[in-house]
N, C-alpha and C positions, 0 to 999 in steps of 0.2 A: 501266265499268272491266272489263277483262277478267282473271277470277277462276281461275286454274289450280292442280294439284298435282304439285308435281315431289318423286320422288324419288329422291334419287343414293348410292348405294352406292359403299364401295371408291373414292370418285374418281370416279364418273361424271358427265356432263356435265350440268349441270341445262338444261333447257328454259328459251331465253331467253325471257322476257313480264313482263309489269307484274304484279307481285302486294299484295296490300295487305299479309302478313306474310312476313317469312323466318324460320324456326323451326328451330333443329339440335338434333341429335339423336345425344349417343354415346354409344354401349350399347359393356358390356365385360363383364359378370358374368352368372353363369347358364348354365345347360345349351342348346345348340341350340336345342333345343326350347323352350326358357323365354324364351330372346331370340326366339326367330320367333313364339312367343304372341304377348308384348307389341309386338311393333311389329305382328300382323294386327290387336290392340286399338287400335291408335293411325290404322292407317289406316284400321279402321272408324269411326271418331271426327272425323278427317279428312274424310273421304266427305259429314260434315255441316258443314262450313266450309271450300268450296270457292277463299276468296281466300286462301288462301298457298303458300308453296314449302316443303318440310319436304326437310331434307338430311339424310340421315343415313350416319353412319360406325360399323362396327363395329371396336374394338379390338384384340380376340379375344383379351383376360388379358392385354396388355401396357401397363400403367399410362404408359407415356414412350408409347407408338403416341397413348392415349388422350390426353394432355398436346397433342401435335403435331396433330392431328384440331381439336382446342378451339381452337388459336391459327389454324390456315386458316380454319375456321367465322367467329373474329371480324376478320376479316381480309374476310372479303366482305361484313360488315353485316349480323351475322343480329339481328334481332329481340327474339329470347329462344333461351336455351339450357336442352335438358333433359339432365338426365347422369345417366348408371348408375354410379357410381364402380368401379373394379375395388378400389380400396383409400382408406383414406380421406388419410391426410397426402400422398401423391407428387400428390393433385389437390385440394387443397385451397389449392396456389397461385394455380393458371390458374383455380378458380372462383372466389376472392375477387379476380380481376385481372378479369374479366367482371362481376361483379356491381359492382366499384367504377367502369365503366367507364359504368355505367348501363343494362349488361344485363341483363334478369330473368334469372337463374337457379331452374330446378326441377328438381329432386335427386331419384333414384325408388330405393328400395329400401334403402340406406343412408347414411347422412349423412358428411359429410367431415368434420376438427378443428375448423372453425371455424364458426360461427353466419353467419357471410355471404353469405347466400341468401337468394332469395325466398319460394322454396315447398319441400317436405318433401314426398313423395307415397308411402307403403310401408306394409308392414305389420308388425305390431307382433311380432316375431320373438321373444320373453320372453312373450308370449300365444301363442304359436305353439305354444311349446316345456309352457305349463301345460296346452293344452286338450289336446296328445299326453296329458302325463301322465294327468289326467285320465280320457281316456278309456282309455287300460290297464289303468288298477286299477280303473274301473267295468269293463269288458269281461271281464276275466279274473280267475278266482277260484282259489284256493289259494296252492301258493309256486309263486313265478314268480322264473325264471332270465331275466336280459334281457341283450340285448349292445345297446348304443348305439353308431351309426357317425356320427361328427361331420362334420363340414364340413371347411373349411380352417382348418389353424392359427393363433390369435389375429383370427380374423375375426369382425369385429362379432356377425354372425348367426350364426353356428356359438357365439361363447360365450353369447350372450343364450336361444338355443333351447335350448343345455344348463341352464343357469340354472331357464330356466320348469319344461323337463322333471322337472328333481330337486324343485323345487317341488312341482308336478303328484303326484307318486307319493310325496313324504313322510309323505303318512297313511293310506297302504295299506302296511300291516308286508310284506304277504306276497310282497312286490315287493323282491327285488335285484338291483342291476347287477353282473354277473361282471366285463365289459369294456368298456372305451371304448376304439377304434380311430379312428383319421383316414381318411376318405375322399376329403377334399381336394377335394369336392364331384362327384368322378369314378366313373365304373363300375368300370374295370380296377383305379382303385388301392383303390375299396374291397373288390374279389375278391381284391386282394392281401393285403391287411391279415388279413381273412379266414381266407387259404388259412396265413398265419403263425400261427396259435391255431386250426386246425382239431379239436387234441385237446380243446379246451373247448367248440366248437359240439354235439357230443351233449348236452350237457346243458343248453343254452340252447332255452327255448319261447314266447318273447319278443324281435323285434329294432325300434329305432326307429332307424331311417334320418333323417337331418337333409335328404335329399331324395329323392323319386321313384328318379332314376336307381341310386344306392347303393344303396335298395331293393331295387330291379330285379336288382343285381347279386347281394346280399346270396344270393336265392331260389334264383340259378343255382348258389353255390356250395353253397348247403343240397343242392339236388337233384343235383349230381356227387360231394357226398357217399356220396348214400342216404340222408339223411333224411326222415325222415316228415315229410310238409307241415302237422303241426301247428302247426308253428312257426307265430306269429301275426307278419308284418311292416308297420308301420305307416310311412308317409312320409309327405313334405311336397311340396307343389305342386299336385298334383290337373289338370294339364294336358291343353287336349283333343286332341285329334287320334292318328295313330297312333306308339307308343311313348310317347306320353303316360299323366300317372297315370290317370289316367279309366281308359282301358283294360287298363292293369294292376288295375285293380280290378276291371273288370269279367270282366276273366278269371283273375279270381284269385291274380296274381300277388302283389298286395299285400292284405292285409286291410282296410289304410281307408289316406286319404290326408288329410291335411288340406289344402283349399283355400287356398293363396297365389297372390294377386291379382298379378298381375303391373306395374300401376295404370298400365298406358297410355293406357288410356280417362282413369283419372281425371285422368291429367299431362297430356293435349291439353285436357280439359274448363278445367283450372286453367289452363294458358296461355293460351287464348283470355279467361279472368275477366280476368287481367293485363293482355293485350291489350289489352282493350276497356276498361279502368278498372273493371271491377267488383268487388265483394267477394269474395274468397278465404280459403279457411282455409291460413292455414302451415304447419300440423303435421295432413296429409291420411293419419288412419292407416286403414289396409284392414280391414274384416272380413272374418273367416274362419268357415269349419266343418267339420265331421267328414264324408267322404263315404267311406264303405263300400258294404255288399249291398245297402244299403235303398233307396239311395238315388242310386247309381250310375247305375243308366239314366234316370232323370229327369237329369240333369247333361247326359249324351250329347245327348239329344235337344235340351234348349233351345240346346248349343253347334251343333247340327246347325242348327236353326231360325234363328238367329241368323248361321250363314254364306252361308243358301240368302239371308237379305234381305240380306247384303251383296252378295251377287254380282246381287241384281237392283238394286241402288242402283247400283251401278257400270255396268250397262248405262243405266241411265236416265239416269246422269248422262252416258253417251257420246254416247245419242242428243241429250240438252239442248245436249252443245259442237258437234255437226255443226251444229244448228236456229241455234246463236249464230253459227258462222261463216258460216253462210248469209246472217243477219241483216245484221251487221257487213257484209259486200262489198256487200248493197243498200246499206246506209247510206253505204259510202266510195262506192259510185257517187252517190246522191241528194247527196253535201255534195259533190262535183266538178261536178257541176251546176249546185248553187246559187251554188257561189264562182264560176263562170265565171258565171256570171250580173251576178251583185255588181258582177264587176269589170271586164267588158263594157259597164255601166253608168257606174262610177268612170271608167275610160277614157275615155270618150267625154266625160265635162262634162271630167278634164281636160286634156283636149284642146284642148275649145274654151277653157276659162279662159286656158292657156298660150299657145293664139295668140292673145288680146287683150294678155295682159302681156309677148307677144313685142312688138308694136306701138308702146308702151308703153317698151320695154326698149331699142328701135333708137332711140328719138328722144333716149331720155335718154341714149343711148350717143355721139351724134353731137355733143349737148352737152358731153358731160366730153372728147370727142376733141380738139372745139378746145380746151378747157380744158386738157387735157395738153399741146398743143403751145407753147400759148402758155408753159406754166411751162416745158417742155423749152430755147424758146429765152431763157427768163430763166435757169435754170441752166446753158446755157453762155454765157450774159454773164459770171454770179458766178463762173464756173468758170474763164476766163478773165481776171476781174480779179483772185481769188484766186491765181492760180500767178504773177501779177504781182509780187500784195503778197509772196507767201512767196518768190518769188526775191529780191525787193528785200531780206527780212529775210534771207537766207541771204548775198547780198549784202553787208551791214550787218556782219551775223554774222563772214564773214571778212576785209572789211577790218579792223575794230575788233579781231580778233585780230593782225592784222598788227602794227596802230599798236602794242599792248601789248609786239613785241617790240626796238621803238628806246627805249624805256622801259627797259625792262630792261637792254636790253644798253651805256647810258647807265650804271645804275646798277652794273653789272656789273663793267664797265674799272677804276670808280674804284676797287671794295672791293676787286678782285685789286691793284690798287698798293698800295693801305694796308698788306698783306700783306706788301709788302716793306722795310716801316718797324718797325723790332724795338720802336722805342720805344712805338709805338701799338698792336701785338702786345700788350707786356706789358699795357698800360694795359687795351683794351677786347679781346683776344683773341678771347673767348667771343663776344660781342655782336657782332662783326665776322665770325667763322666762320659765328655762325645766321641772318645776313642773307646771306650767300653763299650756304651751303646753300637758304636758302626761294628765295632769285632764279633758281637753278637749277631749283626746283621748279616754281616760277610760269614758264618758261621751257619748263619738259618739258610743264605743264599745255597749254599757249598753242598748241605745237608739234602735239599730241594733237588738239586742237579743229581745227586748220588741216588736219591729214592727213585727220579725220574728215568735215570739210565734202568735202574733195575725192574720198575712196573714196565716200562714202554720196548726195551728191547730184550732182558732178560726174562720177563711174564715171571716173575720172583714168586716162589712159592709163597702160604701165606702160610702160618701157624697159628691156627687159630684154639683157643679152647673156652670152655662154656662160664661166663661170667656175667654177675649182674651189672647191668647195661647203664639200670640208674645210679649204683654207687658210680660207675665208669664215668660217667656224665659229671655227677655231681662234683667229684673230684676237680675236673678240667675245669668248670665253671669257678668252683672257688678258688683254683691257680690264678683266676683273672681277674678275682674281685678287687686286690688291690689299686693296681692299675685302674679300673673302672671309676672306682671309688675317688682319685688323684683329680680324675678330668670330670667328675662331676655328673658321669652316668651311670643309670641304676640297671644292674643286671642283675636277674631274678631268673631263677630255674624251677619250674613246676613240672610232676608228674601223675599220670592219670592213677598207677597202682606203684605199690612202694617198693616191690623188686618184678625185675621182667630179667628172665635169665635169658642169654643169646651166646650163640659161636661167635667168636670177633676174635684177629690178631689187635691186641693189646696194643703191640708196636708198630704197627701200622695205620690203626683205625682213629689214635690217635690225632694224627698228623692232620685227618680230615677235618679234627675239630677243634684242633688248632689254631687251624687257616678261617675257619668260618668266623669262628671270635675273635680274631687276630684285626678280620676286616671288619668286622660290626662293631667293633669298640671304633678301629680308624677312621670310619666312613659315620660315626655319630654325630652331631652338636653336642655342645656340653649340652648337659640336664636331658640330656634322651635319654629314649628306653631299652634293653637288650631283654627281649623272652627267649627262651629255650624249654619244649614242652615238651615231654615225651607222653605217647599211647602206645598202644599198640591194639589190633582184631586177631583174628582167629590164626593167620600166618604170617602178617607183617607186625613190623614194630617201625615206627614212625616217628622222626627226630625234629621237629621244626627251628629254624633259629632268626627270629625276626630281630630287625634292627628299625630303628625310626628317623636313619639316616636321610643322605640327599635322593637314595633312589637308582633306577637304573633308566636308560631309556629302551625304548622298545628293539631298537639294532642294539645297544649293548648289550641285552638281558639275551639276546641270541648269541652274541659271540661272547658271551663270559665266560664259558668252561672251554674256548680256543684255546691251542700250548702259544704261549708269549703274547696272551693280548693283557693291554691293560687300560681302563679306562680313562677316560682322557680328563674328562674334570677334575682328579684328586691329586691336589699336590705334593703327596709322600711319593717314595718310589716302592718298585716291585720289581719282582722279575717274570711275573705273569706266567705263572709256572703250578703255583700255588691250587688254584683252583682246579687246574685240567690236572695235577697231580692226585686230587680228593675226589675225583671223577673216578679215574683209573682205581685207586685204593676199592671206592664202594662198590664198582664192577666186578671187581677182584672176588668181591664178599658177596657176588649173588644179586646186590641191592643197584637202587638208583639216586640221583640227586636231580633234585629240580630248583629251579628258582622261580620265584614271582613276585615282581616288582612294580613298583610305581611312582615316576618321575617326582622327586621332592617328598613323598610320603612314604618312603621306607622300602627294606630287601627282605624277601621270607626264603631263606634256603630250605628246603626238607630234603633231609635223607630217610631214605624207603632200606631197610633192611629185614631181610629173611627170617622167620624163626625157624628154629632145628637145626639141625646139620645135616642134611638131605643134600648138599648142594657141595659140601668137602668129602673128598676120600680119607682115606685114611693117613697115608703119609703125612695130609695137612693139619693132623688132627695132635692136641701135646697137653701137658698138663703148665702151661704158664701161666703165675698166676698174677692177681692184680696187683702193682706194686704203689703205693699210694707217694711215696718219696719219687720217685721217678718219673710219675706224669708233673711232681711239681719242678720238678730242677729241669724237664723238658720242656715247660712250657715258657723256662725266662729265655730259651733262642729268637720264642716267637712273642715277645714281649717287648722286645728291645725297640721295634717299631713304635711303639706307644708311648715311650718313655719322652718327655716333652723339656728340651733344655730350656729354660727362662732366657726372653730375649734381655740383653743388657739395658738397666733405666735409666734413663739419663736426666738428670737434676737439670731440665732446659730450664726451669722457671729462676733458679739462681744462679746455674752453672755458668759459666763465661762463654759468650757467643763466640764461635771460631769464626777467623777472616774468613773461610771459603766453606763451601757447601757439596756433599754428595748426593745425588742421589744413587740408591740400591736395588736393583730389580732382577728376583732371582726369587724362584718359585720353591725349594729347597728350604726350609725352616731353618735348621742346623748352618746351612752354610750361609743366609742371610744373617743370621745371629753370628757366628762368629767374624765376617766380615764385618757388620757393625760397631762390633766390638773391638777389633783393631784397627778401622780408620778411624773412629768416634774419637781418638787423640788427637787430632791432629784437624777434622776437619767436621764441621755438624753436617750430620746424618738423617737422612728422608729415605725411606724403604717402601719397596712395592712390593708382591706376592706376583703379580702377572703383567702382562703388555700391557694391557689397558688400561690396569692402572698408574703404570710408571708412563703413561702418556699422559694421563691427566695430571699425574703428581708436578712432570715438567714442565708442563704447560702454567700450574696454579704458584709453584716454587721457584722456576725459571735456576735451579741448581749451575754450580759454577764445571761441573763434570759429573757424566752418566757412567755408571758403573752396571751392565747387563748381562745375562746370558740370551743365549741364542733361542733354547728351547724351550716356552716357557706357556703356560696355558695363555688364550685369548692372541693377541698380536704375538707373530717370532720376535726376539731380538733383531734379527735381519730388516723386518719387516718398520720397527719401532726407530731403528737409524734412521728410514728413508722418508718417516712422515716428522720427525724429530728435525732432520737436514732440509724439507723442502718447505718449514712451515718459520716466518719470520721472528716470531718470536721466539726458536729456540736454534734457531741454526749455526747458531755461535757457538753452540755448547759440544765439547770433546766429550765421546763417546768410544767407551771400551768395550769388547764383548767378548766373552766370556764362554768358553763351547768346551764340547768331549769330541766333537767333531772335526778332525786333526788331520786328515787328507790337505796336499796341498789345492788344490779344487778348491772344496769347500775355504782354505781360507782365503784365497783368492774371490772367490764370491761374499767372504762377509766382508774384506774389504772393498769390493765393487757397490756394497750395500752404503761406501759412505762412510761408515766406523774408522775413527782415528787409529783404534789396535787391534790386535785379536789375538788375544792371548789361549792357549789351550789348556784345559785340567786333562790331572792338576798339576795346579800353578803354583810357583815361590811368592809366598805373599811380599817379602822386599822387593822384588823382581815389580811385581802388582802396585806395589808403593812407588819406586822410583819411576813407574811410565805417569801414576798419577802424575806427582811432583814434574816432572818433563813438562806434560799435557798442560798444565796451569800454568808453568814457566813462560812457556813461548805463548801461551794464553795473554799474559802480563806484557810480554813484546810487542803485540799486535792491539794490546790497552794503552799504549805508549803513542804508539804511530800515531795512532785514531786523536787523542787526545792532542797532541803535538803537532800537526798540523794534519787536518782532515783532507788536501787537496794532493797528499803526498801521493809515489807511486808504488799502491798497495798491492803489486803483482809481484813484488818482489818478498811479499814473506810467506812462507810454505804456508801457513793452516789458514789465512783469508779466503774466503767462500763471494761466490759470486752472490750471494743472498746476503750475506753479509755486508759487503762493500754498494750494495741498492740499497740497503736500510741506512746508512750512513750516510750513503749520499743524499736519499731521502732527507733526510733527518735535518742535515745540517741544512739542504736546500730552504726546509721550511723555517728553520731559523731564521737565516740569511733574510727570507724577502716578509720575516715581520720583526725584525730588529727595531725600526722605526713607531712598532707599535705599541704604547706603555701600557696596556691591558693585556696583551699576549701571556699566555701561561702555558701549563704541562696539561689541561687536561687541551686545550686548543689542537695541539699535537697529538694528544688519543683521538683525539676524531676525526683529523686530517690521513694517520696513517691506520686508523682502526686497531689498536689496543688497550687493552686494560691500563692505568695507572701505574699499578703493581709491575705487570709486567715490561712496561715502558723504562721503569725509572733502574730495572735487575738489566734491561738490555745491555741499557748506555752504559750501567754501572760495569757489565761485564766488558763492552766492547772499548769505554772511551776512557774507563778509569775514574770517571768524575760524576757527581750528581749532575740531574738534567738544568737546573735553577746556575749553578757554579759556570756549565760550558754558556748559557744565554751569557749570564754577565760579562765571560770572558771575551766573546765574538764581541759583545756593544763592546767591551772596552780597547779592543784590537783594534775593532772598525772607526772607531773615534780615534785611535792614534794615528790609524791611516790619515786621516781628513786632518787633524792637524797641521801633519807633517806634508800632505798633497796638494790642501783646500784652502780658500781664504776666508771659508764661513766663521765669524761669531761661534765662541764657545755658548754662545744661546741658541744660535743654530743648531748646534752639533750636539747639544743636550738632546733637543725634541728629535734630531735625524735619529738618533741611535733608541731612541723609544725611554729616556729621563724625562719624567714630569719636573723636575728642579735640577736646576743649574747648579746650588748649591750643594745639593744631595750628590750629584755627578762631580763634582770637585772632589768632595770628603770618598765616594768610589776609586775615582782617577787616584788621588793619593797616596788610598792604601794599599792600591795595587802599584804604583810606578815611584813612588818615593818621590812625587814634584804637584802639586798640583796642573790643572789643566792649561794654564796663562802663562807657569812656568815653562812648562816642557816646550810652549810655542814658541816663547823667545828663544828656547835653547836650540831650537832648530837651525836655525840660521847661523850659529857662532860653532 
């Protein structure tokens, strides 16, 4: 591995190469001179661990510079980070955001707010500040006047050194401080502080500097005074080189210095421990000492000695990386060698391997050839008897649609004559209107399937010839104003010019506009709007058809012109054919169809059609012309949908309440109404449109029998059984359902759903009538049981439900153990088993036969015949046991249920 030292300053570029560490580095604190000590300590340090990259940034006292440094640093993947803090809380974020990031961090000189670091490297600045004191009041004898010049304001080391200092000189009396000054760790400002109190430096012969430099300055201003250089100045850092403390000492600028470790050596030592996984101490603190006269030029010489071996480490180590890269270029030559060898070798076996398994490869190839062909010419056998069979069934497909419409139009003739017999009007009106309607339907159905064979596999010529577009329009729009007009929506056709002539088959183009109005009447509220606009530009002619209906959603409005989709929220039917049939027609003609919708605020179709005949040949070209009777008698096929049977009304407010209850849940208008309509004799009628709400209807009405289909917006019928069957207050109730879904499977699954029947359409409504009448019957069986003794064994009648026989058991349990209490009532019991009133009182009524008030009295007066006939208590007793506040009142009960009063019946026990 090739082992290098890159270091980048200010932003500079590091040297690209593989290194084993990245290590950053950002220094912000300290005089010049004290950052260019420590980082020659760090890269003499370095010098001995030549596999990593060390990046470093200096600050220069701007704590946010230093912040933004730290986040590029771990932004390129360094390693471990070492930091000089300039302050401790403004970086005390980004170091516990690298340390929690799973980067070592090592801290050199002062600590940040928070404990989350790795290492601690500095020196102990409260020691710093004793051994000054210390040596002042050993050094210096009598009264001593002192001026002390601090650091920067509230800064760690500056209060911790005052701290030691006052310490330090507390037990030398003959030592006082006149003054403290801030020097803000600077020269100039500490000459200025100075130069502000120069009337009290005559009398000071003592000053402690809290660094070198302020020292330094301290001397200058003593000597532009005039004073006598007795004055004794002591600082902090003991720096080597020049303008360092060393020097100042040695020339007597300062009297002693104490040594601060700058601990670069020792913070590369401790990150390489981390590094490498080895033991470290966290709280790395520096020793120091006193260098003055004695001791000064010893200092000089060993920093002397100790720069001359780095500058020869560094050439050794230059000549080592030329001897390495000489190395490395034999080596990539000798492995370029040997891999072309290798593979000069590999080549050639496979070579020959490949031209045996070529040999190998053409026989088995010549093999599977004929093998392909022979199955090519069976697939177009199959392929050819297939387009046989699927024409023959498309064949099949639209004869047999044919045939279905001499059927119809059989049945057709009759039902419009009946119509004009008042007396069979009155008679079967309804039922003769909704066989109209659906023969029209199954008519428009028939007509759709027949168009759809002939666009989609026949590509059915068109005949088209040149007619105006807006009479064509206009026409269709007033075919449907009636209808519009019944349901209370206004449809309105505007155009931009008053004729726009266009090629169009008549009997084709029709159809498209048909269907579009056919659903924007369907799909309206009453009192909405229907626009249809025509324009047309310089080659199109452009048809819009807005409705102010419910809307489309964003995946419906994608799959609405699919063959057989139909949206799911609208409860008419379809055969979803309609619109990809009006697709296919406008394609046919050249044009296009778009939609654009928006959930709840309405559908805009536009059809895009061509102008000229540029786009028909000739054969498709005829002279037909517009026939104004025939788009109207064409468009009552597709009217029939719209046509709204009146549900039956039923006089509930005077009519006579039926003993039992339906409810109806069935999403089909026509057949909700006409079922309505024929159980509505027999039993009162509750109707739903969808699941959800034939669950609430059952829930709020508690119905004596559910009458369902299976498929139906919102919950399935399947689905409405099982929350119907597992929920207490409706579980009692028989359920029928109602499907086109006629596989045995499926009915096997709608009776696994729970459902008491499952009948399939369509159905013999007597058929539908005698399972009700059944359902209720054995219904009345299991009201009998219940009522007649509740302790009986209820596994022996077919339609009892385990949900059932817990509510009852419930039920009467809570009875039972407040018989004795004369306040007990029915809502006590709603809130013991958690239901409504209402539905409490349709429960019991369904399950026990009797009001809730009738079975209390009955159980007290049971339970009281017991204790008569068992007990020796007092009929005053057995009043308050059974929950009578009066004796008396419990007589005139007793009697009119047992034909003896209570005194009686006891005598008559015994005889």
């Amino acid at each position: 591995m090739s082992l290098v030292l890159v270091l980048s300053v200010f932003g500079c570029r590091p040297v690209n190469k593989k290194s084993q560490y990245i290590i950053g580095f950002s220094q912000c604190v300290g005089s010049d001179q004290w950052r260019k000590t420590m980082l020659e300590e760090m890269k003499m340090e370095l010098s001995l661990h030549p596999g990593a990259d060390f990046i470093y940034a200096d600050a220069d006292g701007s704590s946010d510079k230093q912040v933004n440094q730290v986040e590029k640093m771990l932004d390129k993947g360094i390693d471990l980070l070492i930091i000089s803090p300039n302050e401790a809380r403004p970086l005390t974020k980004i170091v516990e955001q690298a340390y929690n990031k799973g980067v070592p961090v090592i801290v050199i000189d002062r600590k940040t707010a928070s404990s989350l670091y790795t290492a601690y490297v500095g020196a102990d600045n409260y020691q710093l500040g004793l051994m000054a004191g210390t040596y002042v009041g050993a050094s210096l004898k009598g009264n001593v006047n002192l001026l002390e010049i601090m650091g920067l304001p509230g800064s760690s080391p500056a209060i911790e050194r005052d701290r030691g200092f006052e310490d330090g000189i507390r037990r030398y009396k003959n030592i006082r401080i006149i003054s403290k000054v801030y020097g803000n760790w600077l020269k100039k400002d500490a000459e200025d502080q100075l130069v502000k109190i120069n009337n009290l430096l005559p009398g000071v012969n003592a000053v402690f500097a809290h660094n070198d430099v302020m020292g330094g300055g301290a001397r200058e201003v003593f000597d532009r005074q005039g004073l006598p250089r007795t004055t004794k100045i002591i600082g902090i850092d003991a720096l080597p080189g020049p303008g360092g403390g060393l020097q100042m000492v040695s020339e007597k600028v300062l009297d002693a210095s104490l040594l601060y470790p700058t601990g670069g050596k020792e913070a590369i030592t401790t990150a390489f421990h981390i590094l490498n996984k080895e033991s470290f101490e966290r709280e790395h603190i520096l020793q120091s000492l006193v260098i003055d006269s004695t001791n000064v030029q010893l200092m000089k010489m060993q920093w002397s000695r100790i720069s001359n071996q780095q500058k020869d480490i560094e050439k050794q180590k230059g000549l080592l990386e030329e001897q390495e890269a000489v190395y490395n270029s034999q080596q990539v030559v000798l492995n370029i060698i040997i891999i072309t060898l290798v593979l000069a070798i590999i080549l050639g076996g496979l070579a020959f391997y490949f031209l045996m398994e070529n040999r190998k490869i053409n026989k088995s190839l010549e093999v599977k050839n004929t093998e392909i062909l022979e199955q090519r010419n069976q697939l177009m056998e199959m392929s050819v008897l297939a387009e046989a069979a699927t024409e023959a069934k498309l064949n099949f497909f639209t004869n047999i649609s044919h045939e279905f419409r001499t059927p119809l139009t059989l049945m057709l003739s009759p039902i419009e004559e009946l119509f004009q017999n008042e007396k069979i009007i009155a008679i079967a009106g309804r039922q003769l209107k909704m066989v109209h309607q659906n023969i029209y339907r199954l008519l428009r159905l028939v007509n759709q399937l027949i168009d759809y064979r002939r666009v989609e596999y026949d590509k059915q010529q068109l005949l088209v010839s040149e007619n105006d577009l807006v009479e064509f329009l206009r026409d269709i729009v007033e075919s449907f104003k009636h209808h519009a007009g019944k349901l209370k929506i206004e449809l309105k056709f505007s155009h931009a010019e008053k004729e726009i002539k266009s090629w169009f088959d008549v009997n084709m183009l029709d159809k498209v506009f048909f269907n579009l109005l056919s659903n924007a009447i369907k799909f309206s509220p009453e009192k909405g709007q229907i626009r249809i606009h025509i324009r047309k530009d310089e080659s199109q002619v452009y048809i819009d058809v807005a409705d102010s209906g419910v809307g489309l959603s964003p995946d419906e409005e994608i799959k609405i012109f699919d063959q057989f989709y139909q949206v799911e929220h609208h409860k008419g039917q379809g055969s979803g054919i309609g619109l990809s049939l009006s697709k296919e027609i406008v394609q046919l003609h050249g044009g296009t169809i778009d939609v654009h919708s928006q959930k709840w605020k309405g559908t805009t179709f536009t059809v895009t059609l061509p102008l000229g005949a540029q786009q028909f040949n000739e054969q498709q070209k005829s002279n037909i012309p517009l026939s104004h009777d025939e788009i109207s008698e064409k468009s009552k096929i597709y009217q029939a949908d719209l046509e709204r049977i009146g549900n039956l009304e039923l006089n509930e407010a005077f009519g006579t309440p039926k003993e039992y209850s339906l409810l109806l849940a069935e999403d089909n208008a026509e057949l909700l109404s006409y079922l309505k309509e024929k159980l509505s004799e027999q039993y009162d009628i509750y109707t739903a449109a969808n699941g959800n709400a034939a669950l609430n209807e059952a829930f709020e009405k508690v119905p004596d029998l559910i009458i369902a289909d299976v498929m139906m917006p919102g919950i399935t019928g399947k689905l409405l059984v099982e929350k119907l069957k597992s929920d207490v207050r409706t579980s009692h109730i028989p359920v029928i359902l109602l499907t086109a879904q006629a596989s045995m499977e499926q009915q096997i699954d709608g009776l696994k759903s729970m459902a008491d029947m499952y009948i399939i359409k369509p159905f013999n409504f007597a058929y539908l009538l005698a399972n009700v009448q059944n359902l209720i019957r054995n219904r009345l069986k299991l009201k009998e049981h219940f009522s007649s003794d509740i302790s009986g064994d209820m596994d022996k009648l077919p339609y009892s439900k385990n949900l059932d026989k817990k509510f009852v058991n419930d039920f009467s349990g809570i009875v039972e153990q407040n018989l004795s209490n004369e306040h007990f009532n029915v809502d006590d019991i709603c809130k013991i088993i958690g239901i409504s009133r209402v539905q409490l009182y349709r429960k019991v009524k369904a399950l026990m036969g009797c009001s809730i008030t009738d079975y209390i009295l009955n159980r007290r007066l049971k339970k009281a015949k017991h204790l008569l006939i068992n007990e020796n208590y007092t009929i005053a007793e057995i009043t308050y046991m059974i929950g009578f506040s009066n004796p008396n009142y419990f007589a005139t009960v007793f009697k009119a249920k047992y034909d003896c009063t209570p005194s009686e019946f006891k005598k008559n026990k015994f005889h």
